[in-house]
C-alpha positions as CSV (number, residue, x, y, z in Angstrom):
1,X,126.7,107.0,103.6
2,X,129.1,109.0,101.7
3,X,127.1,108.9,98.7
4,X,124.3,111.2,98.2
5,X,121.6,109.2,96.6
6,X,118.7,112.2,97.3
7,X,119.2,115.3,96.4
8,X,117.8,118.7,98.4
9,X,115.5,120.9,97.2
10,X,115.5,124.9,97.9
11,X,114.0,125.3,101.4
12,X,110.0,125.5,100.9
13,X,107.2,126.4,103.5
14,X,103.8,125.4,102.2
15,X,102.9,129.2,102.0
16,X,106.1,129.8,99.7
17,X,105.4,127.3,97.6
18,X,105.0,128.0,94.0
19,X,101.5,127.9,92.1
20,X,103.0,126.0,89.2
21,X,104.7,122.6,89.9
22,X,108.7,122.7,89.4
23,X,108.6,119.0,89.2
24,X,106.4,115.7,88.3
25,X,106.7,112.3,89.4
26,X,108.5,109.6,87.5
27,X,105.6,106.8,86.7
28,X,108.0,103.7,85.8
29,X,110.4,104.2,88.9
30,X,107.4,104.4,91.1
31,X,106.2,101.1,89.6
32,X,110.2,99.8,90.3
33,X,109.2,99.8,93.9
34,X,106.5,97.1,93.1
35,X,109.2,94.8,92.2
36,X,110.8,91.7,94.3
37,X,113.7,92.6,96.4
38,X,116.7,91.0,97.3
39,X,117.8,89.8,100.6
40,X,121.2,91.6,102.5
41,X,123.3,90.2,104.5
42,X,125.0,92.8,107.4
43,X,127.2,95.4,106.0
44,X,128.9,98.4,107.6
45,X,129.2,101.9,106.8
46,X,131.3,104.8,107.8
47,X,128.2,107.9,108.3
48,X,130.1,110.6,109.4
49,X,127.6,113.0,109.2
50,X,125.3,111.3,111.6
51,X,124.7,113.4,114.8
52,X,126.0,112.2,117.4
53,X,123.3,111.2,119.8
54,X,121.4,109.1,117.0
55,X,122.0,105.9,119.2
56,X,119.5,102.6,118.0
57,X,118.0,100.9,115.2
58,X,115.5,101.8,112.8
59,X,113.2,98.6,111.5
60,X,110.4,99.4,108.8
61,X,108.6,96.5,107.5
62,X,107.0,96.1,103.7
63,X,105.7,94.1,100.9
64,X,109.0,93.2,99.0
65,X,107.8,90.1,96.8
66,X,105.3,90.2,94.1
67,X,106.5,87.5,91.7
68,X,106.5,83.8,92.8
69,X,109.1,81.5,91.0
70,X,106.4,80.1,88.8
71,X,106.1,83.7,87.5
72,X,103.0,84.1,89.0
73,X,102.1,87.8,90.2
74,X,100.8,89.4,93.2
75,X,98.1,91.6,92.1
76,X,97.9,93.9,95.3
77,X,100.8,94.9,97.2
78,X,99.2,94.2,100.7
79,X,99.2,90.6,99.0
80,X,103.1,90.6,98.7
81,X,105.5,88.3,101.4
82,X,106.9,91.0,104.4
83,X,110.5,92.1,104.1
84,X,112.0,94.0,107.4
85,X,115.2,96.2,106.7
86,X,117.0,97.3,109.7
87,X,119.8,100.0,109.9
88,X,121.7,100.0,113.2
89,X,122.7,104.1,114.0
90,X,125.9,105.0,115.8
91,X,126.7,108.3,115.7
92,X,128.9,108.2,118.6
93,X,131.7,106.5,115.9
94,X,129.7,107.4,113.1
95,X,128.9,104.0,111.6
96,X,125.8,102.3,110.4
97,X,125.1,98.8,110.1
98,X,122.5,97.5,107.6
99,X,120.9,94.3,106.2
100,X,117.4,92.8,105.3
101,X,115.7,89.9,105.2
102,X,112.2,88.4,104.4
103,X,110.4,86.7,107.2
104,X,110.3,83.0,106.8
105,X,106.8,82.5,107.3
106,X,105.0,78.8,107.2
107,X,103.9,79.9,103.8
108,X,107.0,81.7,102.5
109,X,109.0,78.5,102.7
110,X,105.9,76.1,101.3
111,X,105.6,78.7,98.4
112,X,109.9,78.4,98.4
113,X,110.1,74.5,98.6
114,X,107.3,74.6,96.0
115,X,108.8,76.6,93.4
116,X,105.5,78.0,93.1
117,X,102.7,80.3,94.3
118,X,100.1,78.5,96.8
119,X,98.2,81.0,98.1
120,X,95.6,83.2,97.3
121,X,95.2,87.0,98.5
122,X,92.7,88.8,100.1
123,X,93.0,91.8,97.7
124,X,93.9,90.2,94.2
125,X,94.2,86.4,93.3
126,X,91.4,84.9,94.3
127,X,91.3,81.0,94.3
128,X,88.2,78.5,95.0
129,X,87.7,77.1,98.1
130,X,88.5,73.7,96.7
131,X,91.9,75.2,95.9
132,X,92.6,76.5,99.2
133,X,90.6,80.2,98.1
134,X,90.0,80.5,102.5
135,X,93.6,79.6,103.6
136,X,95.7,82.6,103.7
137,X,99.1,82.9,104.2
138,X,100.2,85.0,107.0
139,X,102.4,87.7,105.3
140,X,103.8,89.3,108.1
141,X,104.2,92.5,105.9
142,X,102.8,95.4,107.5
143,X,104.7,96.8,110.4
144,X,106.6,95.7,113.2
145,X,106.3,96.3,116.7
146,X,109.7,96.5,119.4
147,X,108.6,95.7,123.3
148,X,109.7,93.7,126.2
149,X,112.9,92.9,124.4
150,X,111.3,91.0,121.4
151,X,111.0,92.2,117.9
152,X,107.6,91.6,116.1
153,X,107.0,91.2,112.5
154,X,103.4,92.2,112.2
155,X,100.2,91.0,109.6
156,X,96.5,92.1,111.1
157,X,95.4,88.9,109.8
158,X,97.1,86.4,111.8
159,X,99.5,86.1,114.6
160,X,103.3,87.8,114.8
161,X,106.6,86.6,113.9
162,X,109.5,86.9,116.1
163,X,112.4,88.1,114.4
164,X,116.2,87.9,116.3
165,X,116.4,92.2,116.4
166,X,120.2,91.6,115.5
167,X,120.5,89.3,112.5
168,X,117.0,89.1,111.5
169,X,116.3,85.8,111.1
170,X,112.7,84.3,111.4
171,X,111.9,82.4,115.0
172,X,108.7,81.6,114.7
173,X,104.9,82.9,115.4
174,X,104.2,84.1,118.6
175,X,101.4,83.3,120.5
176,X,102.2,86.7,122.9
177,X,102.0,84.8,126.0
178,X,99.1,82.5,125.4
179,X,96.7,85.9,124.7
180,X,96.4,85.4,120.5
181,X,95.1,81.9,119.0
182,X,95.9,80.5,115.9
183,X,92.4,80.1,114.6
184,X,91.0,81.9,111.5
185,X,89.5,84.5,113.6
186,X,92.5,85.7,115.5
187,X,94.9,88.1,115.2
188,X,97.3,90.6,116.5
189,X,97.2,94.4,114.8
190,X,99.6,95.5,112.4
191,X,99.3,99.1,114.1
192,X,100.3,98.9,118.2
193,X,99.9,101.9,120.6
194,X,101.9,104.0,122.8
195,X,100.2,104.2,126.1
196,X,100.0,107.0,128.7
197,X,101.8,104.4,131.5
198,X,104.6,103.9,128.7
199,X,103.4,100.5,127.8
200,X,102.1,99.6,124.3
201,X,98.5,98.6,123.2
202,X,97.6,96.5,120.2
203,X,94.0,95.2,119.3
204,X,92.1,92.5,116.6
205,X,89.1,92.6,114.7
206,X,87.0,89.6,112.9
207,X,83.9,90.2,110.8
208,X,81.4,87.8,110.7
209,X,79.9,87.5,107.0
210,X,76.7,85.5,108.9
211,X,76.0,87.9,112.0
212,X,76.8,91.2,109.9
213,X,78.7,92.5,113.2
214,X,82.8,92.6,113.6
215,X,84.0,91.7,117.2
216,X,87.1,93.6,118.8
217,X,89.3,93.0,121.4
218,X,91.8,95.1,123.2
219,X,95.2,94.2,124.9
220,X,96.7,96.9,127.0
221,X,100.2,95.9,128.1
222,X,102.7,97.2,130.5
223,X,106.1,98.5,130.3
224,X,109.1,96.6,128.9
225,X,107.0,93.4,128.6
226,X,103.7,91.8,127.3
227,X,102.4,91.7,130.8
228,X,98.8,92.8,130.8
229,X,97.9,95.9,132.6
230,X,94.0,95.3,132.7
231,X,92.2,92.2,131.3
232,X,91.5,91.9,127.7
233,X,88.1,93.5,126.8
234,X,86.2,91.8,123.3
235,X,83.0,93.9,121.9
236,X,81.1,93.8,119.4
237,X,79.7,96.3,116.9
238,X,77.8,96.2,113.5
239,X,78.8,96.5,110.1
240,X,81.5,94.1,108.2
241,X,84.8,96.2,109.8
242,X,87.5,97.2,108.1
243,X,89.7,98.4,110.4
244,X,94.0,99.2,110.1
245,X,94.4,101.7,113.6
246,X,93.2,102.6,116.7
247,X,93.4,105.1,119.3
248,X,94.4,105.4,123.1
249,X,94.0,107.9,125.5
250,X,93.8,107.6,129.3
251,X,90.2,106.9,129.4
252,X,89.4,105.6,126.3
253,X,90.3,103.1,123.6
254,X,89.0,104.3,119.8
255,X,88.0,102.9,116.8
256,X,86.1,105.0,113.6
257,X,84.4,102.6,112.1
258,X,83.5,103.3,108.6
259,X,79.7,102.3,107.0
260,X,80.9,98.9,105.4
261,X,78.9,95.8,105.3
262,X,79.5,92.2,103.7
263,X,78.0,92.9,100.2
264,X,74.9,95.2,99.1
265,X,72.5,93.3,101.2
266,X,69.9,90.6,100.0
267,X,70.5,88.3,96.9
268,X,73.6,90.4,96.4
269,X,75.3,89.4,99.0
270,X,74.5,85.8,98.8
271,X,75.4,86.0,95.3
272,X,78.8,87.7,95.6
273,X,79.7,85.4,98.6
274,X,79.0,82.6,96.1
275,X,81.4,84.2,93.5
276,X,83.7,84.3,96.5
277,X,83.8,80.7,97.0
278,X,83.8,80.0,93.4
279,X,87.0,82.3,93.1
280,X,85.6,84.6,90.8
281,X,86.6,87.4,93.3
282,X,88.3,88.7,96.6
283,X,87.1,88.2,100.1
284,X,87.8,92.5,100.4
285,X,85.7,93.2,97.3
286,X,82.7,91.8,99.3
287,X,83.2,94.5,101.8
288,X,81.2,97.7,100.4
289,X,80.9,101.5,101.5
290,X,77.4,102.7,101.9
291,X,78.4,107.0,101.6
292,X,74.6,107.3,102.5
293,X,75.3,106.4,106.2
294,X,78.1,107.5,108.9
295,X,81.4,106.4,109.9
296,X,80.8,105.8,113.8
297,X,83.9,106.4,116.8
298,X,83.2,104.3,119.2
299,X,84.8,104.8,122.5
300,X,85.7,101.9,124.3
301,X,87.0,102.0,128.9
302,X,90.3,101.0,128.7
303,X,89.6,100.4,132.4
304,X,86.6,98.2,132.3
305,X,86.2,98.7,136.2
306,X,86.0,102.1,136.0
307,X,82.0,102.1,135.5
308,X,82.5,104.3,132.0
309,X,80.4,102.5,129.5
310,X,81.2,102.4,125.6
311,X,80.0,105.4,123.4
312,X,79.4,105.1,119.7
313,X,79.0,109.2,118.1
314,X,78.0,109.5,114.6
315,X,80.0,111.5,112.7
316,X,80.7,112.2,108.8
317,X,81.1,109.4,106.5
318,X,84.3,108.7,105.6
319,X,87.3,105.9,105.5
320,X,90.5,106.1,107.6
321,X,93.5,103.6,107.3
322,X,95.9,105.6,109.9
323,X,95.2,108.1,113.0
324,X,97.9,110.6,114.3
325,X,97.1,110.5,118.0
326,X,94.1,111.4,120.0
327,X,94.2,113.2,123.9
328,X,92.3,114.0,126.2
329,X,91.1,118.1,127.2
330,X,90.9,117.9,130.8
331,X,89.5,122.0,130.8
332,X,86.4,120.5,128.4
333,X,86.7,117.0,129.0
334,X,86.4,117.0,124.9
335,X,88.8,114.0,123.3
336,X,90.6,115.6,120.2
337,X,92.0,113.2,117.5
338,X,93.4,113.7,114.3
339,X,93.5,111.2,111.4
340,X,93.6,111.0,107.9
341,X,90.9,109.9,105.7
342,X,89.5,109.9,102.8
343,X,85.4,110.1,101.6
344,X,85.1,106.3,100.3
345,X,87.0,102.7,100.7
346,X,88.5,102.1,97.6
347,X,91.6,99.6,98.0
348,X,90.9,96.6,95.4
349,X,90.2,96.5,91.7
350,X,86.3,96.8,92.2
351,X,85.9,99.6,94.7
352,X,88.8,101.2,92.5
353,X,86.2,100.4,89.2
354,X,89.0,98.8,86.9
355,X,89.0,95.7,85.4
356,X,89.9,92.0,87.4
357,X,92.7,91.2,85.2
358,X,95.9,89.4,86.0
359,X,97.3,92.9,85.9
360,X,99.3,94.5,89.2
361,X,96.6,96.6,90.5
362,X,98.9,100.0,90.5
363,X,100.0,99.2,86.7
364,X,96.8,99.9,85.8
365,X,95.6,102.9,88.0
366,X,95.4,106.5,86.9
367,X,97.2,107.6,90.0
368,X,96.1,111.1,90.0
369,X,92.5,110.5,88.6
370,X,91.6,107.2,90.4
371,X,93.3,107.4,93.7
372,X,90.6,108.5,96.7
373,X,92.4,111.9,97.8
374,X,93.0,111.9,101.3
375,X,93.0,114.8,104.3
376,X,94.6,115.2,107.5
377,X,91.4,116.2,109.9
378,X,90.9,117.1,113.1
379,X,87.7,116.4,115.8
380,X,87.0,117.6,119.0
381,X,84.3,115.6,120.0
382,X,82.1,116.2,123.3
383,X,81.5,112.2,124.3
384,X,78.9,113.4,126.9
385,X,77.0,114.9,124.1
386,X,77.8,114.0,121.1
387,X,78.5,117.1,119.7
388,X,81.9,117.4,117.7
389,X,83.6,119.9,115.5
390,X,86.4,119.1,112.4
391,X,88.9,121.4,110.7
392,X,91.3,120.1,107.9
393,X,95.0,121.0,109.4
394,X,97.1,120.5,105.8
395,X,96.0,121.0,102.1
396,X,98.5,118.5,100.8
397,X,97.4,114.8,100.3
398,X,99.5,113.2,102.9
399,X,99.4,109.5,104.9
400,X,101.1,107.7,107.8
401,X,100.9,110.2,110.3
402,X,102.5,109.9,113.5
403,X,103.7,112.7,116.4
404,X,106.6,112.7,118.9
405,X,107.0,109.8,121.2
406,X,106.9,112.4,124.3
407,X,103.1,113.9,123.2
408,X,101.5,110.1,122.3
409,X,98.5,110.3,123.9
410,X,98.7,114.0,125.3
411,X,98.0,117.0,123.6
412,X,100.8,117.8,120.8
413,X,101.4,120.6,118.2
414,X,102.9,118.9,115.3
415,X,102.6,115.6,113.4
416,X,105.1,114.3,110.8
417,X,103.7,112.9,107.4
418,X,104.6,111.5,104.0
419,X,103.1,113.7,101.7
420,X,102.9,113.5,97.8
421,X,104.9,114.7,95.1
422,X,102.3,117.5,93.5
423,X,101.4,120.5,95.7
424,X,97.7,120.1,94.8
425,X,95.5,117.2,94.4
426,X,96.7,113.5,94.1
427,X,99.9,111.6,93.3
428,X,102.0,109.3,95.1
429,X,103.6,109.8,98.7
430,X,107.4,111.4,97.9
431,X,107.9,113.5,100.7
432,X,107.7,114.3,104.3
433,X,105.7,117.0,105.8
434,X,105.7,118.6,109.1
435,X,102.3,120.2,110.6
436,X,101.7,122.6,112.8
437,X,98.7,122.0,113.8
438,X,98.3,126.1,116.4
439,X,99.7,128.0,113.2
440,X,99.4,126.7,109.2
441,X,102.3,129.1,108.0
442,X,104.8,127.5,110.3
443,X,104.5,123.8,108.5
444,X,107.2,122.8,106.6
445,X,107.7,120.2,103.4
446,X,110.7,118.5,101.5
447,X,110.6,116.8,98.4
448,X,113.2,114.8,96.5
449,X,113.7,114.2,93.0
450,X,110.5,112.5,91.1
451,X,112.1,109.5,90.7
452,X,112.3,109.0,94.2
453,X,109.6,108.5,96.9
454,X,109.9,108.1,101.0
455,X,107.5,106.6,103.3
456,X,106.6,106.7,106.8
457,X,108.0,109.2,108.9
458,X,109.7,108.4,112.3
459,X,110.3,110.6,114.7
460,X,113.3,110.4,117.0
461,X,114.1,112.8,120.1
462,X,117.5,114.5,120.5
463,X,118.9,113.7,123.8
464,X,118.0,115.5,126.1
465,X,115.3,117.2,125.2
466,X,112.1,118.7,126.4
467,X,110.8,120.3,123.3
468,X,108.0,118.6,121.5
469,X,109.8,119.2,117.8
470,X,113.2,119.1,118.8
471,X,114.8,115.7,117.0
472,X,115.7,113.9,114.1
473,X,113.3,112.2,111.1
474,X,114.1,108.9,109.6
475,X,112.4,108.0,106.7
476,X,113.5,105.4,103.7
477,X,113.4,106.9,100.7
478,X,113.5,104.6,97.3
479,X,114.9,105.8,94.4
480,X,113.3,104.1,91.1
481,X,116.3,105.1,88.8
482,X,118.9,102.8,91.0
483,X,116.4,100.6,92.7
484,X,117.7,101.3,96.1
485,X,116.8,102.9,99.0
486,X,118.9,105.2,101.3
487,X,117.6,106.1,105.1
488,X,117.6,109.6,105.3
489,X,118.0,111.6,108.6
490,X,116.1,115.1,108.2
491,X,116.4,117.7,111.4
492,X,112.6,117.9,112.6
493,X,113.3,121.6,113.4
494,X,114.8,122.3,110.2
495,X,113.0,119.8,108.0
496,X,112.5,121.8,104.8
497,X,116.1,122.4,104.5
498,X,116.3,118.7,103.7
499,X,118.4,115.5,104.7
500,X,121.1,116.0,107.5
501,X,122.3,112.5,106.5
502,X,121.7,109.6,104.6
503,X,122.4,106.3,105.3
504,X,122.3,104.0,101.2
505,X,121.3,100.6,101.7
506,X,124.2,98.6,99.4
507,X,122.9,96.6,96.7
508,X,123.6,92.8,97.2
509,X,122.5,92.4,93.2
510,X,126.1,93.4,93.1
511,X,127.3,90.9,95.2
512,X,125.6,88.0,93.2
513,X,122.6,87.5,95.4
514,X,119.3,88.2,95.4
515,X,117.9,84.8,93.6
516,X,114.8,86.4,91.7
517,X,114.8,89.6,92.8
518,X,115.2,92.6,90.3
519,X,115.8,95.5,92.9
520,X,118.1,96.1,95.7
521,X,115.2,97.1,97.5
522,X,113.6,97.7,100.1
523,X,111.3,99.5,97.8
524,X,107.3,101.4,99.0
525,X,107.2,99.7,102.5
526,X,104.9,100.2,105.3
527,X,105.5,100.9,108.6
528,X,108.5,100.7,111.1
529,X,109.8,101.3,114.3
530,X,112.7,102.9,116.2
531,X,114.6,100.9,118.9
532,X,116.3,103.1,121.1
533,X,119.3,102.8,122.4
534,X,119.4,99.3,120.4
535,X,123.1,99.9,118.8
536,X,124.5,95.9,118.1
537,X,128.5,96.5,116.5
538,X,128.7,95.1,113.2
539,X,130.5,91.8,114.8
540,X,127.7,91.0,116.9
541,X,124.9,91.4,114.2
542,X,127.7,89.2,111.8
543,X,127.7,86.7,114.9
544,X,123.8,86.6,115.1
545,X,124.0,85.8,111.3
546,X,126.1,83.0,111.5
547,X,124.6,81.5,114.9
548,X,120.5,82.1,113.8
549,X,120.5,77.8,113.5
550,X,121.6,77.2,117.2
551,X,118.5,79.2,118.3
552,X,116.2,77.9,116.3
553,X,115.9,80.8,114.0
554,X,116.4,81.1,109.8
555,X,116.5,83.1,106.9
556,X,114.2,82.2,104.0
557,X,117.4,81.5,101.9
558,X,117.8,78.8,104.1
559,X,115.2,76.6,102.3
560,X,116.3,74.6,99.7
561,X,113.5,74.8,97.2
């Protein structure tokens, strides 16, 4: 904590900002974050600096393994095994205690008592069906989810782990109470919702290659348990979905469902599912973006008794991996959302238009000339009508939106973002942004040095408080010279003026562990999660550690290979 592995940049509002770029990103430590990371057993830290009322744990889940012990590659990253990194805040004593550790998944340990690579992916590494091309491995990589006391490691493809919150160690796939099967058409989101009653929400989606239509289901849960508030709705709607986020309001639940089909149509389609089979290419490159057509929100009762029935509004074509929250205007009765999207799907090496090589997919990008640029847009849509309006709310290419847990699902001024490193036009996500969504000038950015890149952006409240921007920013931010991370704490009100305090994950390489890792790690993850009021000492987590057999749980170091 002491150390100060990211350093501060002049204070900068996105109206100051300079018309020539002071900096560029670093290329090769970006690609360091690609690489396999090593596992960490609890170690604490003295953080001063921390303020005082940052009481619980911050999780963030990611792709942290891309070469198998064969030396066989991941392609994509959304291919790679999950690894969770959890840092325990205390500011009361101003400690922090950190470790990570990869989920232990049914395929994780096959692939470890293997020695070897048995899976294929959906976005890179295709395999034939008569070598097990249809049977994915669950990667629990994407996010992670913390309700009714349980702590969820979460893939959109399959079902959730269940992690011990203090040590980490694997327990298992849930079945979250007998509501998610274990077939090849169920699933459990990697992107859960806040809801107005202080629950959470989470939804599934399956396309059906044969029927051209993708069903979804909702689950709407109360608070402090997986207790269902109303019964689980399932619909249907065309197109082959692609679909990462939803939305929740108090009438509504709200998916944007871009114009995406399984293949071109005709011999095309039966052609490219044939190639599919014959693992000549991915299961996501069947999955095309027709720009002629529009991406459709459909607006779905969360209260199926209520007599409301679904709406589907056409709006603009466009793609959207992640919304910032959506309310209701109870003047106009208008729903306003804001997400960030971009004007095509491009996530494999086809849409992307390179080469299907044994390559890592971001080795061989252009970044800045290949990448889809994204936007953070606004809609106020009229569902009675159909009418809506958009505005663009930021300039900057930015992802992972999210807003203060007090305005989820109500109306809110500002939403917290990663944003990239050049001021104009497209490179990778390096720093955070805040929005102010009533009054442009008033948004704020910070950047770290190019060789260093944060993710998501969490926001925490100060105690206490009752104003909407008034709290703290956690964000891990890698650093491709060292090949470590360090959480950073940035003060939301103040957040140009740069980290408040930093929290540097150790490196175990040090400590002779890590196996075949070649970073400390945890390097570009996805998304996480803040436990409030979650603050285990550093005995207890050690404890947890050491007692993860007696309840069944285990680390993926565990397994002999």
């Amino acid at each position: 904590c002491s150390r100060a592995s990211v350093s501060m940049v002049a204070p900068t509002s996105l109206e100051s900002a300079p018309t020539v770029e002071r900096r560029l990103w670093d290329r090769d430590a970006f690609l360091r974050g690609y690489e396999n990371s090593a596992e960490l057993q609890a170690q604490h830290l003295a953080c001063p600096e921390l303020p005082k009322d940052l009481l619980g744990t911050y999780y963030r889940n990611g792709h942290a393994r891309f070469v198998s012990r064969d030396g066989r590659k991941v392609r994509h990253p959304f291919d790679a095994d999950g690894m969770v990194c959890a840092v325990t805040l205390d500011g009361r004593s101003g400690t922090a205690v950190v470790r990570q550790r990869y989920v232990a998944s049914q395929g994780a340990i096959k692939e470890r008592v293997a020695g070897r690579s048995l899976y294929p992916g959906q976005f890179g590494n295709a395999r034939p069906f008569w070598d097990g091309g249809a049977n994915f491995k669950n990667l629990a990589n994407t996010g992670v989810m913390w309700h009714g006391g349980k702590l969820l490691a979460l893939w959109e493809g399959s079902r959730p782990h269940v992690l011990d919150p203090l040590s980490l160690a694997t327990m298992g796939e849930y079945d979250v109470e007998g509501l998610v099967g274990n077939g090849p058409t169920d699933s459990f989101s990697a992107h859960p919702r806040d809801t107005p009653e202080g629950g959470k929400a989470n939804f599934a989606f399956f396309g059906n290659p044969a029927t051209g239509k993708t069903k979804i289901r909702f689950w709407d849960f109360q608070a402090d348990s997986f207790t269902l508030r109303s019964t689980p709705q399932t619909h249907e709607v065309p197109g082959f979905g692609l679909y990462h986020d939803f939305l929740v309001t108090d009438s509504w639940f709200i998916v944007t469902a871009a114009p995406s089909t399984w293949g071109s149509g005709g011999f095309e389609s039966v052609r490219g599912t044939l190639e599919w089979i014959a693992g000549k290419r991915t299961v996501v490159s069947m999955i095309e973006f027709d720009v002629t057509k529009p991406t459709v929100a459909y607006f779905f009762p969360r209260d199926e008794r209520s007599g409301a029935q679904p709406v589907a509004i056409e709006l603009d074509t466009f793609f959207s991996f992640h919304h910032a929250n959506a309310f209701e205007d109870p003047s106009t009765g208008e729903v306003i959302f804001d997400t960030v999207l971009s004007e095509q799907l491009a996530v494999d090496d086809r849409s992307l238009g390179l080469e299907d090589s044994d390559l890592f997919i971001i080795e061989q990008l252009d970044y800045e000339s290949e990448v889809p640029q994204t936007a953070l847009i606004r809609y106020t849509i009229d569902v009675s009508s159909g009418q809506y309006t958009k505005r663009r709310l930021s300039s900057r290419q930015v992802e992972f939106p999210s807003v203060a847990p007090s305005v989820r699902s109500k109306e809110h001024r500002y939403i917290y973002c990663s944003t990239a490193a050049k001021a104009e036009g497209v490179s990778p996500y390096a720093g955070v942004l805040k929005v102010d969504t009533q009054d442009a000038s008033l948004s704020q950015f910070w950047l770290p040095e190019p060789h260093q890149f944060c993710g998501e952006a969490i926001f925490v409240p100060r105690s206490g408080t009752t104003t909407e921007d008034d709290g703290y920013i956690l964000t891990l931010c890698f650093d491709g010279h060292e090949g470590t991370s360090t959480l950073l704490v940035l003060d939301a009100l103040h957040l140009n003026q740069g980290p408040i305090a930093r929290v540097q994950i150790p490196s175990s390489l040090a400590m002779g562990a890590g196996e075949d890792a070649t970073i400390a790690g945890p390097g570009h993850g996805l998304h996480g999660t803040w436990a409030a009021g979650l603050v285990p000492s550093y005995d207890e987590v050690r404890q947890a550690e050491s007692a993860r057999k007696a309840i069944g749980a285990r680390f993926l170091s565990d397994i002999v290979s």
